[in-house]
ROMINU-676276 format. One line per field, with one value per residue (C-alpha): residue in three letters; residue number from 1; x negated, z, y. Coordinates in steps of 0.2 Angstrom, whole numbers. Example, Ala and Ser with C-alpha at 12.3 -4.5 7.8 and 13.67 -1.06 7.14 Angstrom:
# ROMINU-676276
rest: [ALA;SER]
nr: [1;2]
px: [-62;-68]
pz: [39;36]
py: [-22;-5]
***
This chain:
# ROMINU-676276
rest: [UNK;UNK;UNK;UNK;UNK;UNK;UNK;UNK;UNK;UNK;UNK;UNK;UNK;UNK;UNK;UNK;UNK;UNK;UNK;UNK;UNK;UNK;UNK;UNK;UNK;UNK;UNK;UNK;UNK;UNK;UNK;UNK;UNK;UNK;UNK;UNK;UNK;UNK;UNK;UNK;UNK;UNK;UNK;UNK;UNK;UNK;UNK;UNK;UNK;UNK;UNK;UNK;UNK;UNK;UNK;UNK;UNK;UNK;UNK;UNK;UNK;UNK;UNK;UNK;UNK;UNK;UNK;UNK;UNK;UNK;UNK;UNK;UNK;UNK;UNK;UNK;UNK;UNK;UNK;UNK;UNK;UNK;UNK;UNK;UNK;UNK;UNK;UNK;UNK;UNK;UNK;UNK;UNK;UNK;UNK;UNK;UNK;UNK;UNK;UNK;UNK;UNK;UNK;UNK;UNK;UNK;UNK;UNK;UNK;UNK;UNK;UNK;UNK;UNK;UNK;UNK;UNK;UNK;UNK;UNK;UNK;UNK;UNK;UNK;UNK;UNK;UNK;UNK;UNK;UNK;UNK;UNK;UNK;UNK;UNK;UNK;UNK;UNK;UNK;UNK;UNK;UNK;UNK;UNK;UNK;UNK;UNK;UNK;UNK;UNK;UNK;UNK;UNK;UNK;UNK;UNK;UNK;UNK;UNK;UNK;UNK;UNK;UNK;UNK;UNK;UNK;UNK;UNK;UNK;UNK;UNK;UNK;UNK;UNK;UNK;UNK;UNK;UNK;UNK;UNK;UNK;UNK;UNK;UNK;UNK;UNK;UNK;UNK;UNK;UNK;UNK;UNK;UNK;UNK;UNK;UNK;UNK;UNK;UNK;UNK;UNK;UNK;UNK;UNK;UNK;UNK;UNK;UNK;UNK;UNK;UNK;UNK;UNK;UNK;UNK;UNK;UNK;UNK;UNK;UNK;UNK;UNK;UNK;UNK;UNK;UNK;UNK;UNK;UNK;UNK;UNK;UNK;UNK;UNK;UNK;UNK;UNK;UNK;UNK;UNK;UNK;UNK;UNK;UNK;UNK;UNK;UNK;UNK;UNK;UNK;UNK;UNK;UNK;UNK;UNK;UNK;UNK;UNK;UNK;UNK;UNK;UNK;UNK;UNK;UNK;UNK;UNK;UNK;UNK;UNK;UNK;UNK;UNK;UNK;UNK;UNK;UNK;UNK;UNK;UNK;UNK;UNK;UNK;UNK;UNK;UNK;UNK;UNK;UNK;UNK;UNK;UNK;UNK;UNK;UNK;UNK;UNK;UNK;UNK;UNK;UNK;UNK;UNK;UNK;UNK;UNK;UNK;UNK;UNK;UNK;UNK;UNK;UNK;UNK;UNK;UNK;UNK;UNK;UNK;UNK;UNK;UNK;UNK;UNK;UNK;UNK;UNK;UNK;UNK;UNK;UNK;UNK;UNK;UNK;UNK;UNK;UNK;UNK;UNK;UNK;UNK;UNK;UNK;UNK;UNK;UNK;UNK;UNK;UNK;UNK;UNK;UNK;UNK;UNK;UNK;UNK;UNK;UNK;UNK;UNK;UNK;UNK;UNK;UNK;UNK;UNK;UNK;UNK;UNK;UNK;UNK;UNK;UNK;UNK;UNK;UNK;UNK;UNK;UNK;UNK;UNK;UNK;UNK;UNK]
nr: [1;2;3;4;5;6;7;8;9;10;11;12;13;14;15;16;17;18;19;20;21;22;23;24;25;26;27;28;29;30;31;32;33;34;35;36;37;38;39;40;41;42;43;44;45;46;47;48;49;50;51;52;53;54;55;56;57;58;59;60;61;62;63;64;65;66;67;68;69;70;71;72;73;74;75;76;77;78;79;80;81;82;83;84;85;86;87;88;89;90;91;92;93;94;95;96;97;98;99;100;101;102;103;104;105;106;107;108;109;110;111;112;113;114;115;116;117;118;119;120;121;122;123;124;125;126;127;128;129;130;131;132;133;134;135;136;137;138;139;140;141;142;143;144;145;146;147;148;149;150;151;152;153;154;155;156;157;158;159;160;161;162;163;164;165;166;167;168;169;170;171;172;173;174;175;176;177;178;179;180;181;182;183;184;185;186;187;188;189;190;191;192;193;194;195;196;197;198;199;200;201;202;203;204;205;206;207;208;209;210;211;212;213;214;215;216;217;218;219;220;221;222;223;224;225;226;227;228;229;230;231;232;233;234;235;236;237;238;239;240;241;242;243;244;245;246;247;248;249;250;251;252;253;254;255;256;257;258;259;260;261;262;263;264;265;266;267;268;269;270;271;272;273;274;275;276;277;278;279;280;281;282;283;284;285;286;287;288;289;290;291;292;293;294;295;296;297;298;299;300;301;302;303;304;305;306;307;308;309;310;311;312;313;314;315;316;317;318;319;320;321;322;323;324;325;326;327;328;329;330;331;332;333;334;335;336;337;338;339;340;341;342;343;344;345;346;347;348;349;350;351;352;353;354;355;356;357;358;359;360;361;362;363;364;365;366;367;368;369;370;371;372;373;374;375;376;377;378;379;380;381;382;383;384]
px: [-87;-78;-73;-64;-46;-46;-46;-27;-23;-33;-26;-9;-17;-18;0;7;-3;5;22;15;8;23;38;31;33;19;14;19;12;26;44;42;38;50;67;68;57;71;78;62;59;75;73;57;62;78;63;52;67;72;56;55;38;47;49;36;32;46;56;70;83;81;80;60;51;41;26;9;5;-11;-1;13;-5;-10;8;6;-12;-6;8;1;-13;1;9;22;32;46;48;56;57;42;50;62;51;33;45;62;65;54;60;78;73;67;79;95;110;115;130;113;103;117;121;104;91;98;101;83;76;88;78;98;94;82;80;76;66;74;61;51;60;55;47;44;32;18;24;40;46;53;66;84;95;110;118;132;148;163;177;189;176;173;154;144;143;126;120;102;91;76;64;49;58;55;66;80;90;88;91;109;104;94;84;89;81;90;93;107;103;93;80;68;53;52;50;68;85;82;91;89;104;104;116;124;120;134;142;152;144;126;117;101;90;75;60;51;34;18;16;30;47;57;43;52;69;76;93;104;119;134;147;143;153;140;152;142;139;125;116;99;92;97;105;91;80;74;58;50;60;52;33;37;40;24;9;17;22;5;-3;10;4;-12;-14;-33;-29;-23;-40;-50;-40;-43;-61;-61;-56;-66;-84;-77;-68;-83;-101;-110;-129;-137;-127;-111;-117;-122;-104;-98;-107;-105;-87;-84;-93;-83;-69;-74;-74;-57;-50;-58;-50;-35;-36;-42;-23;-18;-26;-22;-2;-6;-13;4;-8;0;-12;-13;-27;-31;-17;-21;-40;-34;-23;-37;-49;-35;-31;-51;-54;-42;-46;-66;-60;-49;-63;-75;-64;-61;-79;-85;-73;-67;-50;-46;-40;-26;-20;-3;6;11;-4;-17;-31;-22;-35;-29;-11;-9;-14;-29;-17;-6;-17;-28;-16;4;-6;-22;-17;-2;-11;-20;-1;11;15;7;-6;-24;-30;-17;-22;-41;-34;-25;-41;-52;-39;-35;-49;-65;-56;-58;-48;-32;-36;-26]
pz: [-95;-95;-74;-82;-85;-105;-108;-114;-95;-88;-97;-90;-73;-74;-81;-65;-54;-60;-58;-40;-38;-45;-36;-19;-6;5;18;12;22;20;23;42;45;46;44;24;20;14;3;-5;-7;-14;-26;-34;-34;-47;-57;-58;-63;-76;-83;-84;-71;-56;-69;-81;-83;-82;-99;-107;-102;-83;-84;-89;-102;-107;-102;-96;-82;-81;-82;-68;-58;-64;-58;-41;-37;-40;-28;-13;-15;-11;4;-6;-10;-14;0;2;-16;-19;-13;-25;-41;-34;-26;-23;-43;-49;-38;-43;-61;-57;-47;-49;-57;-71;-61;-48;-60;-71;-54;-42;-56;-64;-49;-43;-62;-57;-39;-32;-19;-3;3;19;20;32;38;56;71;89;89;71;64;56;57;47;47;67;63;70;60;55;40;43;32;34;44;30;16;11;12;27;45;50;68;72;76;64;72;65;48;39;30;38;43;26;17;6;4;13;7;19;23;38;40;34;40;51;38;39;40;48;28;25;27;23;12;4;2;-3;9;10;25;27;31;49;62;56;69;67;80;81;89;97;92;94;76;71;71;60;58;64;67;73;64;74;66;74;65;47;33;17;2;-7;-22;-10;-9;-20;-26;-23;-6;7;-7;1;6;-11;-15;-1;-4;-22;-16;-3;-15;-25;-8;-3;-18;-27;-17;-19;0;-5;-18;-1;9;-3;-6;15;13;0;14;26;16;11;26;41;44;37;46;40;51;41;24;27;32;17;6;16;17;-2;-8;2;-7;-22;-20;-15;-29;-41;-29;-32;-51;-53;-47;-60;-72;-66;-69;-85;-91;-83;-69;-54;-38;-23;-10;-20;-15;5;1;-8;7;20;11;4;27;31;19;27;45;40;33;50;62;50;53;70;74;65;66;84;89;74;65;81;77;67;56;60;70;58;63;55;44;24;27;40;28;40;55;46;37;57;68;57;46;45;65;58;43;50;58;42;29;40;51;43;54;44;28;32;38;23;11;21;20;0;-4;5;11;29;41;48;67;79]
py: [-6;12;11;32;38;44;60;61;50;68;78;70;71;90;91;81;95;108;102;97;116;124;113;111;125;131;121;107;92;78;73;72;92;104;105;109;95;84;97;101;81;80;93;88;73;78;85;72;57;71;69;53;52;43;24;29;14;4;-4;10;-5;-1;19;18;25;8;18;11;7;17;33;28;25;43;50;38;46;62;59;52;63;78;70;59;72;57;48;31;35;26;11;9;11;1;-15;-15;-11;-24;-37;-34;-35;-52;-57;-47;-53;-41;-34;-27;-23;-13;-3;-3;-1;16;26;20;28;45;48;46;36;33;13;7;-10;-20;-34;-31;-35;-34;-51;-54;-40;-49;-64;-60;-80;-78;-66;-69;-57;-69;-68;-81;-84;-74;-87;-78;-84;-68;-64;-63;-57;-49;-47;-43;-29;-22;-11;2;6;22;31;26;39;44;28;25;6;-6;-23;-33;-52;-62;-81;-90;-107;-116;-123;-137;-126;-108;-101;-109;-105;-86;-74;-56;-45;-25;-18;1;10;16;1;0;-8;-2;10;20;27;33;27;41;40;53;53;65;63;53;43;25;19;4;-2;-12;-24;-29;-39;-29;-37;-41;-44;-62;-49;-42;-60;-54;-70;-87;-92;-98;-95;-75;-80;-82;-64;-56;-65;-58;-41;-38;-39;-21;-14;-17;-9;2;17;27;32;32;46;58;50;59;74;79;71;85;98;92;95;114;118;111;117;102;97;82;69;74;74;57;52;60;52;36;37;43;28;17;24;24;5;7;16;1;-10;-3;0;-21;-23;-11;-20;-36;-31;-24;-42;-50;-60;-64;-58;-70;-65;-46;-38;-40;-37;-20;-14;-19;-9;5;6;7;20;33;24;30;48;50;45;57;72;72;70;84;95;96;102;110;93;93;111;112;124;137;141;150;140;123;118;118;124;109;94;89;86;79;67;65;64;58;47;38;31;20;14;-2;-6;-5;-17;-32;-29;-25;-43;-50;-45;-47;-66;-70;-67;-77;-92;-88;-81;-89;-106;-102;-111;-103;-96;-98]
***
């Protein structure tokens, strides 16, 4: 078994960073620092959809290149491993495209699919609430036919949503009836932003501004063409959506990268190189992890516990990486750009202190994930 990239797949890897080395500016640690970050985001990302990177893998039909799916993993890697240079970019080609390829009428795929391939638009993912996080089958955003029959009304709040006050559009569930089950009676809709009645504020957060928003609606019009699925129907669309949200990135690819700094940056006595090698192995089993689902999609298969077992292991890894830095390192993982003493142009802090502290909270809860292979996976009994 060949557990390698080929060589034409490295020699792609090394094309990729140097687009990455040439495009992004110094200092460059993410879309959350500094003012210019969204300018230089956007800008790459006009490069990278020119090239066909950004859907690489995706059909020509839908703005792709028809691709493999080893190389769109190559470009991912790459990516992450740079700070997601993108942004909520990554949403659009890893979930939100697919889901709308499955599920789309042909009037959103015709429109949503091709300005996704172009890097023209930021989405938001519009699930958590303040009382449904994890358990996404509470939520109480309405979604209720217009009394002039035209659409629906939307009133709710959603809570902890990146990329918010950047997103055009938003994939949206709410409930449209009060179904027999809690799974019931809820829908999907890709909503503009812009729409009156929508508010964005941010939730202040000690890991970097912008980081979290919370969207509020108050009587929003959503014209029935928004509907993405079938009516009632939006829970099998969403369930269809988490497994490539919870795989389509390659935060382990950026774990490495500062585990990388770390063993050239620190003075290293015996008890750190024992982390190192420790923690690198732990991720090597993560990236094989992740690479299984890459060739689980490749085969066509459909993934029912791995995708939670790969996002529990992917949050560990740079949970381990996070908790080796700062123990070895002191207070120089806490010390920012443009201070001279920030370790590698700022990317540790922004990895210790921006990063690796939210990762066991997003995209359901790592309990949740860890729960959800022990049902599906080992047929333990659901806890309560």
């Amino acid at each position: 078994m060949d557990l390698d990239f080929s060589a034409e797949q490295d020699a792609f890897r090394s094309e990729i960073r140097a687009f990455l080395d040439e495009e992004l500016p110094d200092g460059w640690v993410g879309l959350w620092h500094g003012a210019d970050a969204p300018a230089h985001s956007d800008a790459v990302m006009e490069k990278l959809a020119a090239r066909g990177w950004h859907t690489y893998s995706w059909p020509q039909e839908y703005g792709g290149r028809d691709g493999g799916v080893w190389e769109q993993t190559v470009i991912q890697e790459e990516l992450f491993a740079h700070h997601e240079p993108r942004g909520g970019h990554y949403m659009g080609l890893n979930w939100i495209g697919p889901v709308i390829m499955k599920f789309g009428s042909p009037e959103q795929q015709a429109t949503l699919l091709p300005e996704i391939a172009r890097g023209e638009v930021q989405w938001a993912q519009l699930f958590s609430e303040p009382d449904a996080g994890s358990d996404l089958a509470s939520l109480r955003t309405r979604a209720l036919p217009a009394e002039d029959g035209d659409g629906f009304v939307v009133n709710g709040e959603k809570i902890w949503t990146s990329y918010a006050n950047l997103a055009r559009r938003g994939f949206l569930l709410a409930r449209t009836e009060r179904g027999e089950s809690r799974h019931a009676g809820i829908s999907v809709f890709v909503i503009d932003m812009d729409t009156p009645g929508i508010e964005v504020r941010e939730v202040p957060s000690a890991v970097g501004n912008h980081r979290f928003h919370s969207v509020s609606f108050t009587d929003v019009r959503v014209p029935a063409s928004a509907l993405l699925g079938p009516l009632n129907g939006g829970w099998s669309v969403a369930m269809s959506a988490l497994p490539y949200e919870r795989t389509g990135n390659a935060r382990y690819a950026r774990s490495t990268r500062v585990l990388g700094f770390f063993e050239q940056s620190a003075s290293l006595d015996a008890s750190a190189e024992k982390g190192i090698a420790e923690v690198l192995a732990y991720g090597r089993m993560t990236e094989l992890l992740n690479h299984r689902l890459v060739w689980m999609r490749e085969r066509e298969d459909q993934p029912t516990w791995e995708p939670s077992a790969t996002f529990a292991a992917t949050a560990e890894y740079e949970t381990l990486v996070g908790d080796l830095v700062e123990e070895h390192m002191g207070y120089l993982p806490f010390v920012s750009v443009p201070d001279p003493n920030a370790v590698c142009g700022g990317e540790v802090e922004s990895f210790t202190v921006c990063q690796a502290p939210t990762v066991k909270l997003q995209a359901g809860t790592y309990e949740i994930q860890l729960s959800i292979v022990g049902q599906q996976a080992l047929n333990l009994p659901r806890g309560r």
